[in-house]
C-alpha positions in Angstrom: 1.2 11.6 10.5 -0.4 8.9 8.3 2.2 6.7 6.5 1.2 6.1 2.7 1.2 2.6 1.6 4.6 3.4 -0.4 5.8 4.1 2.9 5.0 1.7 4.4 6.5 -0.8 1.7 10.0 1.4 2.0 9.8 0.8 5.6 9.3 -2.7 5.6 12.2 -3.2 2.7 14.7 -0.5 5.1 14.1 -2.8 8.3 14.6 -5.7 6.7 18.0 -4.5 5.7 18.7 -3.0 8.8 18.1 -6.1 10.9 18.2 -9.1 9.3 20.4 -7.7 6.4 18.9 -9.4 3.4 15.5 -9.4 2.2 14.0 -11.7 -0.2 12.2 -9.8 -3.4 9.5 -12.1 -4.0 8.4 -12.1 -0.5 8.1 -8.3 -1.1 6.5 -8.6 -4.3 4.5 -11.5 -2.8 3.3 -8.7 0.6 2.9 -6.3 -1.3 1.1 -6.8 -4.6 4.3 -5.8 -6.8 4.2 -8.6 -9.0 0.5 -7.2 -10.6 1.8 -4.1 -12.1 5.8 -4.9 -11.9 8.5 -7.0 -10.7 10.9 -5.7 -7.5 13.6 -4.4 -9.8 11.1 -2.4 -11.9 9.3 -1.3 -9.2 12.7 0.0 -7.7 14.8 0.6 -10.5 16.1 3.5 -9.3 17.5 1.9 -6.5 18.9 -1.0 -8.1 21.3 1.8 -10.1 22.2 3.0 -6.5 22.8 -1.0 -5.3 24.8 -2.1 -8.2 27.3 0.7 -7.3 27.0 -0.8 -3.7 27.6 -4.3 -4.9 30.7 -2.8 -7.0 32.2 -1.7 -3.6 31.2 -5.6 -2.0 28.5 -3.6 0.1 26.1 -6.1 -0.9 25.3 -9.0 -2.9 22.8 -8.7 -5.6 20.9 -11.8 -7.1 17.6 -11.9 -9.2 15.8 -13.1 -5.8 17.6 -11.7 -3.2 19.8 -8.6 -1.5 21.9 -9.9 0.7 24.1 -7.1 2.8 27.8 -8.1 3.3 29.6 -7.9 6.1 31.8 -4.6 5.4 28.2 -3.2 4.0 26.7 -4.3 7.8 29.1 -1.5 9.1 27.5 1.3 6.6 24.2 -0.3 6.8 22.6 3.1 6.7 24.3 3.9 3.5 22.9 0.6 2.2 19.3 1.2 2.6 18.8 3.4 -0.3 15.1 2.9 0.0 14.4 5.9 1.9 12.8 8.8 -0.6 13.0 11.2 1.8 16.7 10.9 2.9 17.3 10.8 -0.8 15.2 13.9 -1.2 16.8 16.0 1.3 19.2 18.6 0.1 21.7 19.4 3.4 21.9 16.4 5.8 20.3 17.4 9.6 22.3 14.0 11.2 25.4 12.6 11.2 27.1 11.5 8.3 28.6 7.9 7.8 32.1 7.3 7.0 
C-alpha cells in the first residue's frame, strides 16, 4: 500500500497529536508546502469545525499558531485527532469505541 502525500501529511499531523499532543501549524505549513496554495486552517477547515467543538468541551486549545491538546483531551486523544479521512469516512466502527 502506497501512502499518498495527503496521507502522509494526516499522519504526520495525527502523530504529532498523539505523542507530543500539540503541533505547531506553521511548521506544517512550513513541511509541507501548505502556505503556497493555503494556510493550515484553510487547508483543514473541515477539521477546525470538528476542533472548535473540541475546544468547546476544553479538549483542546486552539490558537492561530498552534493546537495544543489539554489534559482531559490527552485521555480521548483518539477522539482528538480528527485528521483521519478514513476513520471519518467509515460508516460502522470495526474497533473499540472511546468513552
Amino acid at each position: 500500500m502506497t501512502l499518498s502525500p495527503e496521507d502522509l501529511l494526516r499522519r504526520a499531523i495525527i502523530m504529532e497529536l498523539m505523542c507530543q499532543f500539540e503541533i505547531s501549524k506553521a511548521a506544517i505549513e512550513n513541511k509541507y508546502h501548505l502556505s503556497f496554495d493555503q494556510d493550515f486552517d484553510e487547508y483543514f477547515a473541515r477539521e477546525r469545525l470538528d476542533l472548535q467543538v473540541l475546544e468547546a468541551d476544553d479538549l483542546v486549545r486552539l490558537t492561530p499558531k498552534h493546537i495544543e491538546v489539554t489534559s482531559a483531551g490527552r485521555l480521548l486523544i483518539r477522539n482528538v485527532a480528527v485528521f483521519d479521512t478514513y476513520l471519518r469516512n467509515q460508516q460502522s466502527r470495526q474497533f473499540s469505541q472511546s468513552v
